[in-house]
Biopython code that builds the backbone (N, CA, C, O; Angstrom):
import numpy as np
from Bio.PDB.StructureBuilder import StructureBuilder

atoms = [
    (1, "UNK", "N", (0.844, -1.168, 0.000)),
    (1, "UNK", "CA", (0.000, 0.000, 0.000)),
    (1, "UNK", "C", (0.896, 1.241, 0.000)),
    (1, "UNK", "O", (1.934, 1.373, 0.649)),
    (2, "UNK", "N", (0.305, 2.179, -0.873)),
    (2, "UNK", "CA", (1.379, 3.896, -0.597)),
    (2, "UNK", "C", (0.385, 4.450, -0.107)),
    (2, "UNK", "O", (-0.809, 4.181, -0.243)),
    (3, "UNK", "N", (1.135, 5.620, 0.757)),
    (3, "UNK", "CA", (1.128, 6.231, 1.455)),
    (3, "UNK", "C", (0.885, 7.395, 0.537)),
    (3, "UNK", "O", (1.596, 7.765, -0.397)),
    (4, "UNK", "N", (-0.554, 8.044, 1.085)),
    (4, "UNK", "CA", (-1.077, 9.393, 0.419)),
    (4, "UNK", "C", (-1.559, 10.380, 1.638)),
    (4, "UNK", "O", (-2.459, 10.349, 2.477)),
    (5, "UNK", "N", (-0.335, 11.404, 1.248)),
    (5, "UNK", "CA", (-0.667, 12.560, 2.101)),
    (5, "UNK", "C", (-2.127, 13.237, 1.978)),
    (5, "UNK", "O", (-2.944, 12.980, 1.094)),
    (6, "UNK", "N", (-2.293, 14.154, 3.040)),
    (6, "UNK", "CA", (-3.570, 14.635, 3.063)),
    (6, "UNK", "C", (-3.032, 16.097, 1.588)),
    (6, "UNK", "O", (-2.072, 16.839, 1.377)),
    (7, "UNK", "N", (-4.130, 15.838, 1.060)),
    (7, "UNK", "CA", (-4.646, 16.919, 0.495)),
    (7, "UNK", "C", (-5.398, 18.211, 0.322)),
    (7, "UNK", "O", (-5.848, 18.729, -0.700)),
    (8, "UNK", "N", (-5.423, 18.604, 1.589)),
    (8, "UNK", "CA", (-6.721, 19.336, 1.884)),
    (8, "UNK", "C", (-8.020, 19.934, 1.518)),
    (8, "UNK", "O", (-8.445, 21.081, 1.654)),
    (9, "UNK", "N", (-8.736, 18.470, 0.835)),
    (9, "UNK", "CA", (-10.008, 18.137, 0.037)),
    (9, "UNK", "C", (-10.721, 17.221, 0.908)),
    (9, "UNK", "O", (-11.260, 16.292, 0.306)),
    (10, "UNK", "N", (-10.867, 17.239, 2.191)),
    (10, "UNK", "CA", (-10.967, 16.209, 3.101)),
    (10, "UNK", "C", (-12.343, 16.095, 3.191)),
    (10, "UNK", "O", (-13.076, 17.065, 3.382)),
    (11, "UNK", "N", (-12.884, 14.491, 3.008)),
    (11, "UNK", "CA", (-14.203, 14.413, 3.008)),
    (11, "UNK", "C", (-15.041, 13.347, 4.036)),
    (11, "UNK", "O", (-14.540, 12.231, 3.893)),
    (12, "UNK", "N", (-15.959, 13.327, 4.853)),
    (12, "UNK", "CA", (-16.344, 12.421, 5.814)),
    (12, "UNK", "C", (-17.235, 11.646, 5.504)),
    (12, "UNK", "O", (-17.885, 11.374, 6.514)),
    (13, "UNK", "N", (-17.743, 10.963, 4.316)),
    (13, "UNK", "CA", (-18.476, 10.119, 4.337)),
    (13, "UNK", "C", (-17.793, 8.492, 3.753)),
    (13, "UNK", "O", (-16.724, 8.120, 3.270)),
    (14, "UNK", "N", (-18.950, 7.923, 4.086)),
    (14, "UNK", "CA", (-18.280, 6.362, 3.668)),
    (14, "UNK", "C", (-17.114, 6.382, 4.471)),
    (14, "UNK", "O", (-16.800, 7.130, 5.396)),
    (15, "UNK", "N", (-16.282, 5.017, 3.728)),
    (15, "UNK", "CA", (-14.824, 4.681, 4.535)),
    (15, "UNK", "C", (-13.868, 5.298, 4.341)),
    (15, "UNK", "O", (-13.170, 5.497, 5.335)),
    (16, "UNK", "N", (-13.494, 5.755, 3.294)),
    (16, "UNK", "CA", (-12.317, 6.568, 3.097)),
    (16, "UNK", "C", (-12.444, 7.893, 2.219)),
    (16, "UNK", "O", (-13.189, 8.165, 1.278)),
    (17, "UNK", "N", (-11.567, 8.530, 2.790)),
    (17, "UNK", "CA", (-11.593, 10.476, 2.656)),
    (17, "UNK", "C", (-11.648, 10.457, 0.842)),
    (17, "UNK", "O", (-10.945, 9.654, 0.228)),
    (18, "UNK", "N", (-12.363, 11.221, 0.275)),
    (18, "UNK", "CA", (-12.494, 11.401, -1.314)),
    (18, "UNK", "C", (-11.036, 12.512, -2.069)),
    (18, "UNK", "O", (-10.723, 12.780, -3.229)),
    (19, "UNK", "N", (-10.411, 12.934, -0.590)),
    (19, "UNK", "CA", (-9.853, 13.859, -0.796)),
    (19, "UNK", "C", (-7.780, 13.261, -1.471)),
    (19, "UNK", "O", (-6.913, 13.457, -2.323)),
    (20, "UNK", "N", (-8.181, 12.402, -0.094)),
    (20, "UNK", "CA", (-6.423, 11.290, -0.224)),
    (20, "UNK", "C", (-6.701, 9.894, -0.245)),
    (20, "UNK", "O", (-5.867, 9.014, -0.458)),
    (21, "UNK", "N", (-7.792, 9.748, -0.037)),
    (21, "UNK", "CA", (-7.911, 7.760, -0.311)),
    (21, "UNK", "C", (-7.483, 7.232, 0.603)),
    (21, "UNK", "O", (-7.151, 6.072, 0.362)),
    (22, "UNK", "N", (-7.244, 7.721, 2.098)),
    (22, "UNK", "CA", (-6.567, 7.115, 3.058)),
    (22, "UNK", "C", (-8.021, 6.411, 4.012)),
    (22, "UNK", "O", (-9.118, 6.810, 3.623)),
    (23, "UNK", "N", (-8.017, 5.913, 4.604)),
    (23, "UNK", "CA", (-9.462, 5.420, 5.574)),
    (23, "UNK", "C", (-9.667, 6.483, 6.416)),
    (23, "UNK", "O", (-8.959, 7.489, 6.381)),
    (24, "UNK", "N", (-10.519, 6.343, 7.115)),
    (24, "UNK", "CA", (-10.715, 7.699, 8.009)),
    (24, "UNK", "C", (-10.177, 6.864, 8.909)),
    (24, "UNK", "O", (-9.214, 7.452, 9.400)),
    (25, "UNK", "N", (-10.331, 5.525, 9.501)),
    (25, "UNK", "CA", (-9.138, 5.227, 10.491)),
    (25, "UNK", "C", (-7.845, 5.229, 10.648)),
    (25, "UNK", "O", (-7.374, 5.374, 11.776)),
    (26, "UNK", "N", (-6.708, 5.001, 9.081)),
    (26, "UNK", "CA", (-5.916, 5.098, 9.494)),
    (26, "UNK", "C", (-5.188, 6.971, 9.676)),
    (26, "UNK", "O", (-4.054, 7.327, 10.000)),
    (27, "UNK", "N", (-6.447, 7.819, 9.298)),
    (27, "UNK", "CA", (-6.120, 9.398, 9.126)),
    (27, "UNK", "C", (-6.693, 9.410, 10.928)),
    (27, "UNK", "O", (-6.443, 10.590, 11.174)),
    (28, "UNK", "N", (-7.004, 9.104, 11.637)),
    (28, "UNK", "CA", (-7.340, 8.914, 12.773)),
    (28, "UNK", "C", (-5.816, 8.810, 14.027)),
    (28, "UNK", "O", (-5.413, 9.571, 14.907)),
    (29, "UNK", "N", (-5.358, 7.502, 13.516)),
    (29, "UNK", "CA", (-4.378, 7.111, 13.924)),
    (29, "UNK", "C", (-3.213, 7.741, 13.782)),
    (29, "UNK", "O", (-2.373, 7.913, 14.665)),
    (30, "UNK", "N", (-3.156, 8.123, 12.547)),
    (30, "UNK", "CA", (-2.116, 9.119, 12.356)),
    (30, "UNK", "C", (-1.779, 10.608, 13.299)),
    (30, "UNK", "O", (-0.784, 10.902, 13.962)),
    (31, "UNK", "N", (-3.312, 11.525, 12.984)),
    (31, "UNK", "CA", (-3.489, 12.137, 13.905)),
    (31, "UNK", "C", (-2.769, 11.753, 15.527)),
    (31, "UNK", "O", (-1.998, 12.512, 16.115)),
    (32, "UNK", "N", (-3.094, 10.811, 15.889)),
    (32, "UNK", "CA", (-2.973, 10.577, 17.389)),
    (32, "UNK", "C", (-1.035, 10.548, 17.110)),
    (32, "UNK", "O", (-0.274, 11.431, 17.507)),
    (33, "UNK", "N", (-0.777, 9.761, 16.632)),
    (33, "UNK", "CA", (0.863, 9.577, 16.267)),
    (33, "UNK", "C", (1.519, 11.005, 16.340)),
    (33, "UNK", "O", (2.472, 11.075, 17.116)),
    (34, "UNK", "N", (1.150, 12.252, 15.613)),
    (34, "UNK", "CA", (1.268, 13.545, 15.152)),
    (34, "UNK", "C", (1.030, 14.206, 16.682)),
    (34, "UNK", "O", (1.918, 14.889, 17.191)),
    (35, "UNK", "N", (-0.112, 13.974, 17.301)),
    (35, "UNK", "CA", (-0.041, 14.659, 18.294)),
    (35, "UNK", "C", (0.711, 14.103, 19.304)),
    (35, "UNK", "O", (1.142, 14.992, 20.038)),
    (36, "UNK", "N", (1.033, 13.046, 19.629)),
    (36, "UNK", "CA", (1.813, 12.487, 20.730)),
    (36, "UNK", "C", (3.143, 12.991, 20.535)),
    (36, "UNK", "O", (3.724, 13.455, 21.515)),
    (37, "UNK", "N", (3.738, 12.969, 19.364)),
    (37, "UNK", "CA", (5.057, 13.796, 19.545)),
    (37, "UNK", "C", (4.797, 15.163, 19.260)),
    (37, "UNK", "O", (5.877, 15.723, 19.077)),
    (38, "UNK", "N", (3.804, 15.978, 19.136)),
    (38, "UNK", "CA", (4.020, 17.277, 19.835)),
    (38, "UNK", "C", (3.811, 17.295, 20.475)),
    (38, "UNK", "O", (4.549, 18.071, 21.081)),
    (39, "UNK", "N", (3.010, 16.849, 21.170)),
    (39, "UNK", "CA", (2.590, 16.947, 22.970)),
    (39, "UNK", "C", (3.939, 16.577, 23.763)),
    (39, "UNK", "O", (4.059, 17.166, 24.837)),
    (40, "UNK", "N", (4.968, 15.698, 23.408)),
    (40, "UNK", "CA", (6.332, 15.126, 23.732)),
    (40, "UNK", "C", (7.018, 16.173, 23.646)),
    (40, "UNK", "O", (7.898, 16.177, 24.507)),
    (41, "UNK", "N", (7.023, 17.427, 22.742)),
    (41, "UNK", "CA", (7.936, 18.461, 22.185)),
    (41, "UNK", "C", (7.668, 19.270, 23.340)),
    (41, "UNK", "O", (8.488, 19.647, 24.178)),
    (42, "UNK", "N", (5.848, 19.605, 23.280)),
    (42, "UNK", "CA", (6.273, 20.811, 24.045)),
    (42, "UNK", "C", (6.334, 20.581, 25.573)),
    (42, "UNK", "O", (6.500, 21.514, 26.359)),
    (43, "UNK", "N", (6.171, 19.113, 26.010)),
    (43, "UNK", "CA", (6.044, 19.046, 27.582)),
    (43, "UNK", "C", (7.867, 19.286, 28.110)),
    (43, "UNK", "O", (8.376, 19.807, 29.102)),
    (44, "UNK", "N", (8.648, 18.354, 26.415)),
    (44, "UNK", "CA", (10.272, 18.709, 26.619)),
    (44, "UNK", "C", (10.322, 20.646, 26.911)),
    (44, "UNK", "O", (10.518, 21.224, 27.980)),
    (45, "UNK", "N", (10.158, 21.037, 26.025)),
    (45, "UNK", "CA", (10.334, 22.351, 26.069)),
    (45, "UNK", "C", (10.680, 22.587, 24.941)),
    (45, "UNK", "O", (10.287, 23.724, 24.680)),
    (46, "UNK", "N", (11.378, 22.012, 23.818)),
    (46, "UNK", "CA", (11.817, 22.350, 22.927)),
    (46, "UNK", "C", (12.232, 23.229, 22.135)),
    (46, "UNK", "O", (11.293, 23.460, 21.373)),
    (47, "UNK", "N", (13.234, 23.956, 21.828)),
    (47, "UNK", "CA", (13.367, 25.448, 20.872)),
    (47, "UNK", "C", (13.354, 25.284, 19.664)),
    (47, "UNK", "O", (12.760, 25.963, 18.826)),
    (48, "UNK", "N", (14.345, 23.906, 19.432)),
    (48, "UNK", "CA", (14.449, 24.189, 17.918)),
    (48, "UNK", "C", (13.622, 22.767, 17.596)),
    (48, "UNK", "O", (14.136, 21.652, 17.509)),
    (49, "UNK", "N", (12.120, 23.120, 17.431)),
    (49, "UNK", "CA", (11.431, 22.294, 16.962)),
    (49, "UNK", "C", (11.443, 21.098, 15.762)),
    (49, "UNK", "O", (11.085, 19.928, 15.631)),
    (50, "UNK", "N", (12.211, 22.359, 14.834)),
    (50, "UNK", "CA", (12.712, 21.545, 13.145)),
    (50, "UNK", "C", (13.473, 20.718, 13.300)),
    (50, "UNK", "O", (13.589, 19.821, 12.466)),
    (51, "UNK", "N", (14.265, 20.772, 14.478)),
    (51, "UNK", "CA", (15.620, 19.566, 14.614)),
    (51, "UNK", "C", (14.957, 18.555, 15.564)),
    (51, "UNK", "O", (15.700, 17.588, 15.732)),
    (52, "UNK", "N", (14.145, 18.494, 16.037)),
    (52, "UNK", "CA", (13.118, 17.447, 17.190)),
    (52, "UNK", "C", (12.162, 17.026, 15.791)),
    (52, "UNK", "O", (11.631, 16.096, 16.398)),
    (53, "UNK", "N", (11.468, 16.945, 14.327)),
    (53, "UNK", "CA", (10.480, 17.128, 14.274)),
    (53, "UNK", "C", (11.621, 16.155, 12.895)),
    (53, "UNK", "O", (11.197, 15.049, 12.557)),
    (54, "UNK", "N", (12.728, 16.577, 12.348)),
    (54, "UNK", "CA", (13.471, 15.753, 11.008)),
    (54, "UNK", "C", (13.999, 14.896, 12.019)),
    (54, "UNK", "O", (14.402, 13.972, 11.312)),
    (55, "UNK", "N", (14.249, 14.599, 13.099)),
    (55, "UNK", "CA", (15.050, 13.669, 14.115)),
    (55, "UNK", "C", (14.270, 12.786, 14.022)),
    (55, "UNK", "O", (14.650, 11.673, 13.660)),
    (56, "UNK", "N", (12.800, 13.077, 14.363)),
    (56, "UNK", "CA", (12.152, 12.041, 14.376)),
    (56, "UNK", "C", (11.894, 11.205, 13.366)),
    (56, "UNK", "O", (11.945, 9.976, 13.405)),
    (57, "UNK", "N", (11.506, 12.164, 12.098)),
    (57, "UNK", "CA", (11.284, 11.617, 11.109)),
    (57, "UNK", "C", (12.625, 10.671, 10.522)),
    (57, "UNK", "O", (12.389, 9.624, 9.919)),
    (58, "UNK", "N", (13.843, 11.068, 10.720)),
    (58, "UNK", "CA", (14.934, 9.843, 10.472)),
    (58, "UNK", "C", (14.960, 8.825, 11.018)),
    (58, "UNK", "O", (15.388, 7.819, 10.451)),
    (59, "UNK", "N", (14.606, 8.817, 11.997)),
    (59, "UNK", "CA", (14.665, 7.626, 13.085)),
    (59, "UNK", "C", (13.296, 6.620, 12.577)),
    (59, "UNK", "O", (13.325, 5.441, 12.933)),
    (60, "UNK", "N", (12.581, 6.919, 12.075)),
    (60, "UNK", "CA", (11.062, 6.505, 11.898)),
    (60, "UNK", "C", (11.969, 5.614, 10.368)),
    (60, "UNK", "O", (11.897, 4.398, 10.189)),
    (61, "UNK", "N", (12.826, 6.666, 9.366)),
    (61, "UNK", "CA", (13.046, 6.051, 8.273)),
    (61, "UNK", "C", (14.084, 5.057, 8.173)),
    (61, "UNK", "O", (14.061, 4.246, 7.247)),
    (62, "UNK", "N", (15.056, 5.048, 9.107)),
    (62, "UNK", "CA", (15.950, 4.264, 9.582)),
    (62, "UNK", "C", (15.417, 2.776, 9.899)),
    (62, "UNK", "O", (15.756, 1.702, 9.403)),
    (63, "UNK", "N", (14.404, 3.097, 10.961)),
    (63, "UNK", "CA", (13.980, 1.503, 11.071)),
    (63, "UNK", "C", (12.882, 0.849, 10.429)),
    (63, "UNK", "O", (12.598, -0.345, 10.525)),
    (64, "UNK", "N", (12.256, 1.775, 9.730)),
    (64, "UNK", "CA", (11.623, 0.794, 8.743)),
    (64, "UNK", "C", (12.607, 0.619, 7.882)),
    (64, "UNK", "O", (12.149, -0.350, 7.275)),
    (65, "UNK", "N", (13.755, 0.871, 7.316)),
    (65, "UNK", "CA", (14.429, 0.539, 6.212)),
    (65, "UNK", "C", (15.252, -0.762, 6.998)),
    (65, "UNK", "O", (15.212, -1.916, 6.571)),
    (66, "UNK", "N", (15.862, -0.419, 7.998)),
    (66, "UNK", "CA", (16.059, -1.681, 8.814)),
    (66, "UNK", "C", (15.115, -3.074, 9.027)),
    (66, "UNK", "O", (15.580, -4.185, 9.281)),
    (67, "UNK", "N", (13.742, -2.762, 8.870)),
    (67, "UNK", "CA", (13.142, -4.004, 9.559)),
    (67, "UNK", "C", (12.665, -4.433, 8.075)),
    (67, "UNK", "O", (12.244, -5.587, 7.997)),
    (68, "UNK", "N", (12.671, -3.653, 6.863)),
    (68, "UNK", "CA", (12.477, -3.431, 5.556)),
    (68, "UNK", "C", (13.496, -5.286, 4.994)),
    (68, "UNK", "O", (13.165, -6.401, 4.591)),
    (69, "UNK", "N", (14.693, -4.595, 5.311)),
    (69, "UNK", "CA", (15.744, -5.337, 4.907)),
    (69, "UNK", "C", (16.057, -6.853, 5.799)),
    (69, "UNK", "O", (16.931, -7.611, 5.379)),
    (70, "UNK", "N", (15.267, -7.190, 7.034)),
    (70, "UNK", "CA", (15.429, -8.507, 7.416)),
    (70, "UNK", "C", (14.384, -9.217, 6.758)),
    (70, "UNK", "O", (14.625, -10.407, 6.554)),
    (71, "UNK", "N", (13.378, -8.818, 6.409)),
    (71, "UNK", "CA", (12.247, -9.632, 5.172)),
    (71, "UNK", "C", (12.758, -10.322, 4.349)),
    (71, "UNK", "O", (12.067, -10.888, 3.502)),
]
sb = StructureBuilder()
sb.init_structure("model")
sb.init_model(0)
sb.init_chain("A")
sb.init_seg("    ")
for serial, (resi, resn, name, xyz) in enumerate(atoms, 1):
    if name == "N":
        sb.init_residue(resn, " ", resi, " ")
    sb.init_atom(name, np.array(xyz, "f"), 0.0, 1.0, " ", f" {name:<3s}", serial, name[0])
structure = sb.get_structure()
């Protein structure tokens, strides 16, 4: 399955958004993912947000490419 960003055409009926084709559950889940590490940022305190926010996102790409490659 790929991965389709939101588009901001976002629509609520049926199972999935008309806007990105994603389910409304897994745009749900995501959400919660998105907010847990800002809620993590700002309880840290954080200044330089952009370097907390690509950190994460490497680390996220690192081990799926890692767990990618024992398959």
């Amino acid at each position: 399955m790929k991965f389709n960003p939101c588009t901001d055409n976002c629509t609520y009926e049926g199972t999935r958004c008309e806007g990105c084709g994603r389910t409304h559950e897994e745009i749900a889940e995501t959400k919660k993912l998105v907010m847990a590490a800002v809620d993590f940022a700002q309880t840290q305190g954080y200044e330089n947000i952009e370097d907390f926010a690509n950190a994460i996102g490497q680390s996220i790409l690192k081990k799926l490419k890692k767990s990618a490659a024992k398959k």
